[in-house]
N, C-alpha and C positions, 0 to 999 in steps of 0.2 A: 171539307174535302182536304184530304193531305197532299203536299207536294209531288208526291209519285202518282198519286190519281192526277193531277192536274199536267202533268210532265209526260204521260201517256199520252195523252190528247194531242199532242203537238210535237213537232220534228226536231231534236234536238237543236240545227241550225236554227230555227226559228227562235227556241229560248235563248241561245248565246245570244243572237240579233238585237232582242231584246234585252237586254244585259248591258250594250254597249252604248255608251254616252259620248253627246258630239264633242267636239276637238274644238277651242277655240280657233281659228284662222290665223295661218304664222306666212311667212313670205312663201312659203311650199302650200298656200292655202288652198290652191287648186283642186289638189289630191281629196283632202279633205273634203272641200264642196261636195267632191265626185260620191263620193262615199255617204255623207248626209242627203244629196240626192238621190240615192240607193237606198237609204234608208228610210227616206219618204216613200218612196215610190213601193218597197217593198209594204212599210204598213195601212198604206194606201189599198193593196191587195187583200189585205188580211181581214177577217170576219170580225162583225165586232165580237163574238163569243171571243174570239182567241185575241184580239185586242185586250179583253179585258182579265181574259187568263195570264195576257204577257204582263199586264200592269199591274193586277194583286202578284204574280210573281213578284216582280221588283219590288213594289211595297214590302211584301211578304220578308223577303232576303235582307233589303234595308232596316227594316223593324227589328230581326233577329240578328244582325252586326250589332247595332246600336245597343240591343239589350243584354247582349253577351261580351260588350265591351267593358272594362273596367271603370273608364272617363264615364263622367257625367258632361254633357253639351247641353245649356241654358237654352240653346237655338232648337235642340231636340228635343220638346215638350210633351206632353201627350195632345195636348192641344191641337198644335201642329201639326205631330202625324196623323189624329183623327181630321182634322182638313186634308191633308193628304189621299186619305182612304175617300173623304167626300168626292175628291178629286178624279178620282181612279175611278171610282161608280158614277161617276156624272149627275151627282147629286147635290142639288142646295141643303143648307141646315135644315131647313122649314120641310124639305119634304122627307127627308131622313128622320127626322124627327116625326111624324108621322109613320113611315115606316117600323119604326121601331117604340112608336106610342108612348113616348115621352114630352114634356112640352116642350116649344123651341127653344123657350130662355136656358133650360138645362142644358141643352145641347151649346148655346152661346155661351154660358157661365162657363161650361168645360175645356171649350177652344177658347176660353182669354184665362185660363188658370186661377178664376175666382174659387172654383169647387173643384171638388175631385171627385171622380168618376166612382161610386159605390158599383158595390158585387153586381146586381140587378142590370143595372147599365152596361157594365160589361161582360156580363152573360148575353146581353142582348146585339152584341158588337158579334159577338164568335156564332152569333145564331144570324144574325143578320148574315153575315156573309157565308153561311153554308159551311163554317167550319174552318173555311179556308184560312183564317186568323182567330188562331187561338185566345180562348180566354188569359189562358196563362201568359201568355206575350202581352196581353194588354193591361194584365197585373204587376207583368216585370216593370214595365214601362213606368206606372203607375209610378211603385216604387222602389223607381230609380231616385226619380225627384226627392218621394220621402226619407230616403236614406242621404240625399247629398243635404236636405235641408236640415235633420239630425244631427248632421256632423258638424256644420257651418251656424248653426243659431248658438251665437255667442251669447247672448244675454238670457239666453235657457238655460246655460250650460253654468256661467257666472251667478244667477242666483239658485242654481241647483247645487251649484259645487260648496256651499256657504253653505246647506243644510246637513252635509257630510261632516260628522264626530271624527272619524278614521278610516284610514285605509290599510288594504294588506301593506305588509314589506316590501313586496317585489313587484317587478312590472315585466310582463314579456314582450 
């Protein structure tokens, strides 16, 4: 499901709502309470369908900053955002892992960054969630990592640059 199918469903107040993140408390903290208890109370009302529409939203939004950002963040792993996603669907590894008929240790290997997520697995990620998260967001992701580990593996680079005869003249 693409974001305009899912943004139908729901009142644009509702997605902004859902958008906004609380305020730590400063000496005006008051206001703010008022407003985080408005914002209980409002998703307190709300279905879990559209609970869980506002919260693949935000993952959704989140995931496409992060992958369209130029930085790479160590704290932003695939790992973690696929906990994240487990998060949002209300689901343990073990039964996701099931859902999606893989063993659990695959699914543990990937959230601690032992392995990395092949095609298979995340074909099964963009199908699990109805589309709503693309496979291609979950390949960016992927590699991101392989691209910043690429750049930064000094001792690749050092005995691969040792097998180099010559180089052109110029550099741009």
């Amino acid at each position: 499901m693409n974001t305009k199918k899912i943004l139908e469903n729901i009142e644009p107040r509702e997605a902004v709502r859902s958008f906004v993140f609380p305020v730590k408390k400063t000496r005006q903290g008051k206001d703010k309470s008022e407003l985080d208890d408005a914002r209980k109370k409002l998703r307190s009302t709300m279905s879990d369908k559209d609970r869980l529409i506002a919260e693949l939203l935000q993952f959704k939004f989140q995931l496409e900053d992060y992958i369209n950002s130029d930085a790479y963040d160590p704290k932003k792993t695939f790992g973690k955002f696929l906990l994240n996603y487990l998060s949002v669907i209300g689901k343990k590894s073990s039964e996701f892992a099931k859902d999606i008929n893989v063993h659990k240790t695959e699914i543990s290997h990937i959230i601690n960054g032992s392995r990395s997520p092949n095609d298979r697995f995340i074909v099964r990620l963009e199908l699990h969630s109805n589309s709503s998260i693309p496979a291609e967001h979950w390949r960016k992701l992927s590699q991101k990592y392989e691209v910043y580990q690429l750049k930064n593996n000094r001792s690749l680079r050092a005995s691969e640059k040792r097998k180099i005869k010559s180089k052109i003249p110029v550099r741009l």
